[in-house]
C-alpha positions as CSV (number, residue, x, y, z in Angstrom):
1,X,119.3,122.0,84.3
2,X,115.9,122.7,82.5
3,X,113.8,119.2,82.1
4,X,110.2,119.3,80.1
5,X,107.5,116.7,80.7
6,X,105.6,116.5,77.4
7,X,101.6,116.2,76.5
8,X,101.6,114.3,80.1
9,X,98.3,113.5,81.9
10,X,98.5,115.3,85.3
11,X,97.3,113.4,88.2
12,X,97.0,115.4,91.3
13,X,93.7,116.3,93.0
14,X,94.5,119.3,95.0
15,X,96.2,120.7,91.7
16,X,94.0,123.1,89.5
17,X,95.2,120.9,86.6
18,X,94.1,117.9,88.0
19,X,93.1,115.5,84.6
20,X,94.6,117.5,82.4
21,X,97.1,117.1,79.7
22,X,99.4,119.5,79.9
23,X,103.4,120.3,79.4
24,X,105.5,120.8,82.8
25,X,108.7,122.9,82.3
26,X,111.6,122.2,85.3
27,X,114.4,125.3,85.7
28,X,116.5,124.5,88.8
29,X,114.3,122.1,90.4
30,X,111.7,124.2,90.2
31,X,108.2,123.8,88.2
32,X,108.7,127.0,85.6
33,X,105.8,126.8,83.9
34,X,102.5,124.3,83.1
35,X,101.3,124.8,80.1
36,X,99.6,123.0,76.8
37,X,102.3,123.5,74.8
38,X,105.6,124.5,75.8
39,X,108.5,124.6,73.3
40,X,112.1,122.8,74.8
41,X,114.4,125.4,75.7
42,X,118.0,124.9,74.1
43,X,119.6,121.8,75.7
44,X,116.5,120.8,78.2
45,X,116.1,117.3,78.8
46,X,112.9,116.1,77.6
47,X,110.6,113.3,78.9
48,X,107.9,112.0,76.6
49,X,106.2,108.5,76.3
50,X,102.7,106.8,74.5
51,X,99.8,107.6,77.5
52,X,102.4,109.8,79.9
53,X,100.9,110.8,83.2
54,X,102.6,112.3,86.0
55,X,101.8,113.1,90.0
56,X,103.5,114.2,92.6
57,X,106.5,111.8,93.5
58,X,105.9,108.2,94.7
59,X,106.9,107.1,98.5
60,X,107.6,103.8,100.1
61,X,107.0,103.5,103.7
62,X,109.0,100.2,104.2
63,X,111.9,98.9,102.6
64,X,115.2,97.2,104.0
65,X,118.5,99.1,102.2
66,X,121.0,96.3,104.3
67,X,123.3,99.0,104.9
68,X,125.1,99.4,107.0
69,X,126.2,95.9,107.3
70,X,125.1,93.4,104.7
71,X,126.3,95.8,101.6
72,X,126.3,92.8,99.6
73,X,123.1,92.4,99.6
74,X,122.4,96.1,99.4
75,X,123.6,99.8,100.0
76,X,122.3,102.9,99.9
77,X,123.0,103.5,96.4
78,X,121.8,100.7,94.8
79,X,118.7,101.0,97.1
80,X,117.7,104.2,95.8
81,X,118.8,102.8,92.5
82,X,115.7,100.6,92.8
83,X,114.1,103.3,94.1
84,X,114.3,105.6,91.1
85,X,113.5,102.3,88.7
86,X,110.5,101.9,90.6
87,X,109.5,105.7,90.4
88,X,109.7,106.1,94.0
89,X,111.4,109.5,95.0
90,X,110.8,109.3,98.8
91,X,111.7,105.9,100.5
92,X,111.3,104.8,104.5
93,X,114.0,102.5,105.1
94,X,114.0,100.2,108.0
95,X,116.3,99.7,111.2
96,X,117.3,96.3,110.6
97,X,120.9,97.0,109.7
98,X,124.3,96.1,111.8
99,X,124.4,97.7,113.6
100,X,120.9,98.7,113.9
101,X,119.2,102.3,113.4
102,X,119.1,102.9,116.7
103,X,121.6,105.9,118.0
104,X,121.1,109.5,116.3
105,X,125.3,108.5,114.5
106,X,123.3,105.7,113.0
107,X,120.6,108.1,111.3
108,X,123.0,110.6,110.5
109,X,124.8,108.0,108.7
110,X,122.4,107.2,106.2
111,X,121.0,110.7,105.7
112,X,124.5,111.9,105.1
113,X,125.2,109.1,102.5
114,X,122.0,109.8,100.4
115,X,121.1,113.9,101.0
116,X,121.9,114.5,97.0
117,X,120.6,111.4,95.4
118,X,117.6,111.6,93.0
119,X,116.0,109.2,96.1
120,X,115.2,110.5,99.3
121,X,116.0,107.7,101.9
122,X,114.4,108.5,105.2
123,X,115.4,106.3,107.9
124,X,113.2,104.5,110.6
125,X,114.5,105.0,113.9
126,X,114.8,101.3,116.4
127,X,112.3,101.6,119.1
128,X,114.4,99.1,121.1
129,X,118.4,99.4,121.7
130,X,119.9,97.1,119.4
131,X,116.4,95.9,118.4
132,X,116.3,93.6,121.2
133,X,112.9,94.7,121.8
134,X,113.9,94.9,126.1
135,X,114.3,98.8,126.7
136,X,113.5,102.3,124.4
137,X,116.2,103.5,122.1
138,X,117.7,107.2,121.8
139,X,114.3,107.8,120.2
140,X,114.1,111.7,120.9
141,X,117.7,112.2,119.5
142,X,116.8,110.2,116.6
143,X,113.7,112.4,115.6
144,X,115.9,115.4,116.6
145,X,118.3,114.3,113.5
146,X,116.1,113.5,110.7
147,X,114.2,110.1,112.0
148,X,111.1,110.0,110.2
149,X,109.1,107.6,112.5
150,X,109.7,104.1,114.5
151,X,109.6,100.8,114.5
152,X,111.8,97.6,115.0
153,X,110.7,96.7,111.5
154,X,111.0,93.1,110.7
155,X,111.1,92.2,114.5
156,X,107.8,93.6,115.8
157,X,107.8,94.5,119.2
158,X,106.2,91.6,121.0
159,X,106.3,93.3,124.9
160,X,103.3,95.2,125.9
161,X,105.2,97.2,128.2
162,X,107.7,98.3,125.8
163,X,105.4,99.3,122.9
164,X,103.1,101.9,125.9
165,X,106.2,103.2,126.7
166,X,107.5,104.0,122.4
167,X,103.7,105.0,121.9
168,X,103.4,107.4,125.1
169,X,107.3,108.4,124.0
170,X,106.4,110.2,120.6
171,X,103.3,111.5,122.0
172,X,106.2,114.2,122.6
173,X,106.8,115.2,119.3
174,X,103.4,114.1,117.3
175,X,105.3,111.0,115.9
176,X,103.8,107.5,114.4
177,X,105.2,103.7,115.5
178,X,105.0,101.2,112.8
179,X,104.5,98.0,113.8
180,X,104.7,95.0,111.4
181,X,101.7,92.5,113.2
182,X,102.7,89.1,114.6
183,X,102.8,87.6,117.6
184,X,106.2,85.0,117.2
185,X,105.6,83.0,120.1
186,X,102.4,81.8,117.9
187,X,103.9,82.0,114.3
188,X,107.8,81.7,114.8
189,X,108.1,78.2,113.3
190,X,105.7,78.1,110.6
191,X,106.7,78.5,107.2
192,X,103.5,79.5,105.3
193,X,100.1,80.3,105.8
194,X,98.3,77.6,108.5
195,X,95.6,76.2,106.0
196,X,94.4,73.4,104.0
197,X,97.9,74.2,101.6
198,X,100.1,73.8,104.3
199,X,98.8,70.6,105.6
200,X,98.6,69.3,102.1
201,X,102.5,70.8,101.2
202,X,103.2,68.9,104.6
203,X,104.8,72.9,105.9
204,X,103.8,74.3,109.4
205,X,101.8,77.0,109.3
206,X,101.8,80.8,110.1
207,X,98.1,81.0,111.7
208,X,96.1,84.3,111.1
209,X,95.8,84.6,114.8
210,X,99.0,85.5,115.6
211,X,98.6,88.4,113.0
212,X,95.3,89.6,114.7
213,X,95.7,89.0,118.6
214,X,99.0,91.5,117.7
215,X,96.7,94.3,116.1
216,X,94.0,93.6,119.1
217,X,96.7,93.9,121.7
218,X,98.3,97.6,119.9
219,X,95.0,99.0,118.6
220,X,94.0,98.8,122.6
221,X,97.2,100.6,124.4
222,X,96.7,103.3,120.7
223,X,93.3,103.9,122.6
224,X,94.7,104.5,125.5
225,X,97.7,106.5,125.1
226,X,95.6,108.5,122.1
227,X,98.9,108.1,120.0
228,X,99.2,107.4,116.6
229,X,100.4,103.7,115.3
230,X,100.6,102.5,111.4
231,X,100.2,98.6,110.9
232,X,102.6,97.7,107.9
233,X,101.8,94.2,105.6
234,X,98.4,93.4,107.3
235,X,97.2,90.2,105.7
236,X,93.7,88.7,106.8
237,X,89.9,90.0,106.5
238,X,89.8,90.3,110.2
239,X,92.9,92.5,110.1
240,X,90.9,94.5,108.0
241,X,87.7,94.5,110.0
242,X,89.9,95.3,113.2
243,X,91.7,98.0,112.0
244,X,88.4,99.4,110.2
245,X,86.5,99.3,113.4
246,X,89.1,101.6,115.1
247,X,89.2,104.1,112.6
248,X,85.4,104.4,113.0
249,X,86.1,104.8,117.1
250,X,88.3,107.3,116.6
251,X,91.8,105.6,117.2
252,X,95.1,106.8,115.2
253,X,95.3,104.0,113.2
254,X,96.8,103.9,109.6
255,X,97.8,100.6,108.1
256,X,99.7,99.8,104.3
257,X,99.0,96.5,102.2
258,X,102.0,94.8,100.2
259,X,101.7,94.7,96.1
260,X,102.6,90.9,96.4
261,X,99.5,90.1,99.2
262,X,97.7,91.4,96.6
263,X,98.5,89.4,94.0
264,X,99.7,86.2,95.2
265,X,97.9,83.4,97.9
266,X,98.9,80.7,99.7
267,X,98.0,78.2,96.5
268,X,101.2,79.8,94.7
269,X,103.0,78.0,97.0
270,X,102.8,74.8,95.7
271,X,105.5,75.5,93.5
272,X,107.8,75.6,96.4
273,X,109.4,78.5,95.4
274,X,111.7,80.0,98.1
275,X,110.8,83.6,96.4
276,X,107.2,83.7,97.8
277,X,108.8,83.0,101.2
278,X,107.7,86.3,103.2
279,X,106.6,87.3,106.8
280,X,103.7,87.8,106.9
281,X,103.0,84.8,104.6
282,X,100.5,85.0,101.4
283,X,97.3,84.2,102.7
284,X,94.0,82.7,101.2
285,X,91.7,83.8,98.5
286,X,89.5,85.6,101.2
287,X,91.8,87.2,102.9
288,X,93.4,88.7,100.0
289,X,89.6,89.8,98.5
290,X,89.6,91.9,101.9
291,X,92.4,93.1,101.4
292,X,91.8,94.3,97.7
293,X,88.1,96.0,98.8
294,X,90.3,97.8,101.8
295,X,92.4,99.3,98.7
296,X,88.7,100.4,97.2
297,X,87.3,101.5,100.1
298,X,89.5,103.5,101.9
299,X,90.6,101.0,105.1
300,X,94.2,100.6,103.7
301,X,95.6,104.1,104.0
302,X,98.9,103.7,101.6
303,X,101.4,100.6,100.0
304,X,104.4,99.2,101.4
305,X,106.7,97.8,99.1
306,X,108.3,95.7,101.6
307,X,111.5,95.6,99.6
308,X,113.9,93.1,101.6
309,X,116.8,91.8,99.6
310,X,118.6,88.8,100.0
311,X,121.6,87.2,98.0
312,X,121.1,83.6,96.1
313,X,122.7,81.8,98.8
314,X,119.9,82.6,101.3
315,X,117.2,81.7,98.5
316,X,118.8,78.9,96.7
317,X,118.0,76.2,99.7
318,X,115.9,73.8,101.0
319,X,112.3,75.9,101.3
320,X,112.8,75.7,105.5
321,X,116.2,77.7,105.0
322,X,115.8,80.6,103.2
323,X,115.4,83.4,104.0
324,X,111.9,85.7,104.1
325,X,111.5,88.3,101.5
326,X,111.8,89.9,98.3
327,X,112.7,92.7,96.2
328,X,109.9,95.1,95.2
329,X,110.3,98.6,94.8
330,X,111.2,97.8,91.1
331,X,107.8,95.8,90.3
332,X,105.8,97.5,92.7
333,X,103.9,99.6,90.3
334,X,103.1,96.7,87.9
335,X,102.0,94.6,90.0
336,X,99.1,97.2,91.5
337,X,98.2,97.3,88.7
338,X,98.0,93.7,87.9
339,X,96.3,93.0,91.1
340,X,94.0,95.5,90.8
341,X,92.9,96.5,87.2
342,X,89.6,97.5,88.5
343,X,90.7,100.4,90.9
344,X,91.6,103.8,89.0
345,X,94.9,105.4,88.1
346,X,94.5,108.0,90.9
347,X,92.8,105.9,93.4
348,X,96.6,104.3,93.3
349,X,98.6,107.1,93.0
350,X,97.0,109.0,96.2
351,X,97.7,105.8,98.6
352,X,101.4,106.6,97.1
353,X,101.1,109.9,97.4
354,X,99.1,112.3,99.0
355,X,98.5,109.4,101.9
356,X,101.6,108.3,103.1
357,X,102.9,111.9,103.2
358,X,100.2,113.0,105.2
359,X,100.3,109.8,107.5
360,X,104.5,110.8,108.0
361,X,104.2,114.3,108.5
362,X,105.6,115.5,105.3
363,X,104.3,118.0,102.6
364,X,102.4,117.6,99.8
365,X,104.6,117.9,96.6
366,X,102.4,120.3,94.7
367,X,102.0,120.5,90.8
368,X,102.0,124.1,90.3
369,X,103.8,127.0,89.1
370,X,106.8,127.8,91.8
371,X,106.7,124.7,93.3
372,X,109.9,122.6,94.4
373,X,109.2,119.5,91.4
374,X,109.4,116.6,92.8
375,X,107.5,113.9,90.3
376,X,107.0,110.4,88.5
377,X,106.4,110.1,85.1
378,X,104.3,107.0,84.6
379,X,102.7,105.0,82.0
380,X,99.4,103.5,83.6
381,X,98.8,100.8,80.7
382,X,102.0,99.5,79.1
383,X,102.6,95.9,79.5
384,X,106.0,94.8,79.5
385,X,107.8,91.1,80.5
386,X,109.8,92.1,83.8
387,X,113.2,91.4,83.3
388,X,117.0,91.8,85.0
389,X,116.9,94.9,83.4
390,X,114.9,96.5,85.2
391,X,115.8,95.6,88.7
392,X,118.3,98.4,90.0
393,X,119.1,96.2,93.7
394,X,121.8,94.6,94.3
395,X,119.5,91.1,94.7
396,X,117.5,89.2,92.4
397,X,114.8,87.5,94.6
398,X,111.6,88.1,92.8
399,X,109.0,85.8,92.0
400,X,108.1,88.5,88.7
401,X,111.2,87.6,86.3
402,X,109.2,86.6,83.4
403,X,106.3,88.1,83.6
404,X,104.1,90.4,82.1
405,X,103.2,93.5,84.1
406,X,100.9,96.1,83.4
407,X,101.9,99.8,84.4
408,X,105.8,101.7,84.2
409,X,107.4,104.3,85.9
410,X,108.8,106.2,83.5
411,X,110.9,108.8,85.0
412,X,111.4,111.0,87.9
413,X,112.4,114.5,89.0
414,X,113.4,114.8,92.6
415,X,116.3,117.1,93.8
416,X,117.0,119.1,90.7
417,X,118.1,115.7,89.4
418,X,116.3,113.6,86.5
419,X,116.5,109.6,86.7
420,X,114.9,108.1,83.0
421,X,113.7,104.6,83.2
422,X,115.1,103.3,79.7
C-alpha cells in the first residue's frame, strides 16, 4: 500500500527536514520519498488536513487495556482502537489484569494478540507474583519475551525490600522500574486531595506526603543500587523539586506528568463528579503550576496518559464508591494543549516522542528517506467539542464530553497500516 502525507509540517529535530513543509510518500511501510511536491501514485491513500504536521509516532508509557480479564471494560482491540484515535502508535500497558502480567505466557499473550495492529501494545511486566507486592516475579523471562519494563502499576510497591531487590534485578539487563508514588498506609482512605476543598466538601483527604515520602524512600535505594527508576503521575511541587534535585546528583531518575494534572485541581471537585476521581488525586493551584514549569523546563521527562477504563456501574455511585480513573489516550492531545498553550508544538511532541523512546530503550522513528514510517499526523490548532465520537474505548468515563479542545491527531502510519481519524 502506498500512503502520501500532503504539504505537512515536519516536526522532528534530529531530521534534516526539521520545520519544514514537505510531502512524505509511504511504499510498504517504508518512507519512499520526502519531497515539496510529490504527485499521488495511482490508488495511494492520501492524508491532507488545514495546518498538517507530522513527527515521529506518539507513545504512551501508562495505560490499563483490562485484558485479560475485565474485557468488558476493555480489550486489546479496542485499547489500541483508542490508541490510534489518540494518535498514539506505541502504547505501555500495565500489569493490572486477571490474571496479572506477571509469567512470560502472560506477556506473550498480549503481544501475540496485538503484533499486526496499527498500535503497538507493549506490555509492563508485574514486579511482584500476582501483584501482591511480597516476592519478585518471573521478571527475567518476562524481558526475555518482549517485557518492556516493570512495575506493579496501579498498586505501587510499598516494601522497601522488595523494590532493592526489582531495582538491583534489572540492573541485569539495563531495564527501568516504574513506580506510581504513594505510600497507602498514609493515603488509602482519602478520597481527594487533603486541603482546604476536602475539608470544606466534608471528603478525607489524599495528603501530598504520602506522594513524596514514596519518591524520598525510591530515589534513595536508585542511589544506591545505581539503577534506573521512572516515577509515573507525580503530582505536587515537592515531587518536582525531589525528583529535580536527583537528576542534578546524578541518579537515574525519569518521571511522566498526566494531561488531566495539568489541567484540572482539586477546586473542580466541587462538582462531585465521580470522573475526576483518580489516584493520585488533582491537586492545588501550586502544585499543578510546578508541574506545568517541569513540562517547560525539562524536569518532566515524557506524558503518561494514564488511560484506566471503567464501565458506568463503577462511576455512576455515590462519590466514595467509584472507582479511580479515566479514559485518556483519546483526549490526551487536546488537553496538552489546553493546559499548556504557552509551550511549543515540538516542545510537546519530543516528551511524546523522542523522550519516552529513549527513557524505554527503543529507537528513534526517523523521518527520512528509507526509514521504517512510523508517524502522527496532527493538527496543533483545531478546536473541536469532544464528543462519543471520538472515544475508540470500550468506556466512557471522561470528564471532556462537551468540551472544546484545542489540538487533533489526525492520522497515523505504523506497521504498513494507515488508521485516519475522521
Amino acid at each position: 500500500m502506498q500512503i502520501l502525507i500532503k504539504s505537512a509540517k515536519i516536526i522532528a529535530p534530529l531530521s534534516p527536514f526539521h520545520g519544514q513543509t514537505q510531502d512524505i510518500l509511504i511504499d510498504n511501510g517504508a518512507i519512499a520519498n520526502i519531497a515539496a511536491d510529490i504527485s499521488a501514485p495511482a490508488g495511494a491513500r492520501v492524508v491532507s488536513g488545514n495546518n498538517l504536521h507530522v513527527s515521529s509516532g506518539w507513545m504512551d508509557v501508562f495505560a490499563q487495556f483490562c485484558d485479560p480479564g475485565q474485557e468488558y471494560k476493555e480489550d486489546l482491540t479496542s485499547g489500541a482502537n483508542a490508541a490510534a484515535k489518540g494518535g498514539f502508535t506505541t502504547v505501555m500497558i500495565v500489569p493490572n489484569t486477571q490474571p496479572a502480567l506477571h509469567t512470560k505466557t502472560q506477556i506473550e499473550y498480549v503481544l501475540s494478540k496485538t503484533r499486526y495492529g496499527a498500535v503497538s501494545v507493549l506490555p509492563i511486566g508485574a514486579i511482584s507474583k500476582n501483584l501482591e507486592g511480597a516476592s519478585l516475579a518471573e521478571m527475567y523471562e518476562m524481558r526475555q519475551t518482549g517485557a518492556i519494563a516493570f512495575s506493579d502499576g496501579l498498586k505501587p510497591i510499598q516494601s522497601s525490600g522488595i523494590m532493592l531487590k526489582a531495582l538491583q534485578y534489572v540492573k541485569a539487563f539495563n531495564g527501568t522500574i516504574i513506580q506510581l508514588p504513594d505510600d497507602t498506609s498514609i493515603s488509602g482512605h482519602g478520597l481527594m486531595n487533603e486541603g482546604i476543598f476536602s475539608t470544606q466538601l466534608g471528603m478525607p483527604g489524599k495528603p501530598a506526603i504520602a506522594e513524596e515520602i514514596m519518591i524520598r524512600r525510591d530515589l534513595e535505594l536508585a542511589k544506591y543500587t545505581d539503577s534506573a527508576i521512572h516515577f509515573t503521575a507525580i503530582t505536587t511541587r515537592q515531587s518536582v523539586e525531589l525528583i529535580a534535585a536527583a537528576k542534578k546528583e546524578g541518579i537515574r531518575v525519569t518521571c511522566s506528568v498526566t494531561p488531566y494534572h495539568l489541567l484540572f485541581t482539586d477546586a473542580d471537585m466541587a462538582s462531585y463528579n465521580s470522573f475526576l476521581k483518580v489516584n493520585p488525586p488533582l491537586r492545588g493551584e501550586d502544585d499543578v503550576a510546578a508541574l506545568k514549569e517541569a513540562v517547560r523546563n525539562g524536569t518532566a521527562d515524557c506524558f503518561a496518559t494514564h488511560h484506566q477504563p471503567q464501565d458506568w456501574d463503577a462511576k455512576q455511585v455515590e462519590f466514595e464508591y467509584a472507582k479511580h480513573g479515566m479514559i485518556g489516550l483519546e483526549s490526551c492531545f487536546g488537553a496538552l494543549r489546553n493546559a499548556l498553550p504557552a509551550v511549543s508544538v515540538e516542545r510537546l511532541t519530543e516528551m511524546l516522542t523522542t523522550a519516552p523512546r529513549a527513557i524505554f530503550g527503543l529507537p528513534e522513528a526517523k523521518i527520512e528517506k528509507g526509514a521504517v514510517a512510523d508517524l502522527t499526523c496532527f493538527e496543533p490548532d483545531e478546536k473541536y467539542i469532544f464528543t462519543a465520537q471520538h472515544i475508540g474505548s470500550k468506556s466512557r468515563n471522561t470528564p471532556f464530553l462537551g468540551t472544546e479542545l484545542t489540538g487533533k491527531a489526525k492520522a497515523i502510519v505504523h506497521n504498513k497500516l494507515l488508521f485516519e481519524n475522521h
